[in-house]
N, C-alpha and C positions, 0 to 999 in steps of 0.2 A: 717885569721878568715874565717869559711865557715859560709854556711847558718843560721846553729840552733844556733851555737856563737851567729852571729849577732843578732839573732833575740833575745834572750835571755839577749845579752848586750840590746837593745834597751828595752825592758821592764823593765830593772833596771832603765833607765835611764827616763825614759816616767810614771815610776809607773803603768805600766800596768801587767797583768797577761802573762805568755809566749805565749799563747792561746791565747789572742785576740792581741798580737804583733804580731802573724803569721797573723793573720786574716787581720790588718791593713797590715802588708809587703805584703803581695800576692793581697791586694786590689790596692796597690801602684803600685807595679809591670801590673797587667791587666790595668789600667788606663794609665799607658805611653805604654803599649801596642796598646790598643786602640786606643788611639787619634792617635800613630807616624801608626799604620795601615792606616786611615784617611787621614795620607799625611800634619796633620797637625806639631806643633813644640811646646815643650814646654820649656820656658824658667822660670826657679826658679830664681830669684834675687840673690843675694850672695850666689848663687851656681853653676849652669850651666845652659846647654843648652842639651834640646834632641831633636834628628832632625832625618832622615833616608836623607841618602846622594845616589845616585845614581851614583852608577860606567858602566863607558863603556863598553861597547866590546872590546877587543884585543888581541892581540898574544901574548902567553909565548913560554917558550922554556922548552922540559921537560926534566929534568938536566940528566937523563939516558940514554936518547937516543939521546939528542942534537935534534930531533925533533923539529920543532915548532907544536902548536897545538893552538888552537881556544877557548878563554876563553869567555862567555857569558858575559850580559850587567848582575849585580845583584842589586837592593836595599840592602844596609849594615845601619843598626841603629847603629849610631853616638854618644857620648858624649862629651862633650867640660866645660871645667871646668871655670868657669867665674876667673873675674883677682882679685876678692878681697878674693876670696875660696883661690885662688892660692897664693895670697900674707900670708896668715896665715903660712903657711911652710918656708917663707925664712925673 
């Protein structure tokens, strides 16, 4: 399912117009932007968790040259699916 899918299934499902489902998705989307910019973390209840995790500095190896080379420290935004989301699948 890409973008316009979803957004199209969730306006079925929300009774909304496709048009203000985009409006809602992209207000969602800037909001965990937002906040996880902030440094803050947002946790849904029976859904997940968004966080931005910070990764170290260290060394890889670059598979063509057998080199090692020097990977920077990055911020990566995170998802983590809570356990009662997760028990619905099994």
């Amino acid at each position: 399912m890409n973008k316009s899918e979803f957004i199209k299934a969730f306006a079925e499902k929300a009774n909304f117009t496709q048009k203000d489902a985009g409006i809602a998705f992209e207000a969602m989307v800037a909001t965990i932007v937002d906040t996880l910019k902030k440094g803050d973390k947002i946790a849904i209840a029976g859904f997940g968790t968004y966080e931005v995790k910070k990764k170290p500095a260290r060394v890889g190896i670059n598979p063509m040259t057998k080199q090692k080379v020097k990977i920077a420290a990055t911020n990566a935004p995170a998802f983590k699916f809570g356990n009662s989301f997760k028990a619905i699948f099994n």
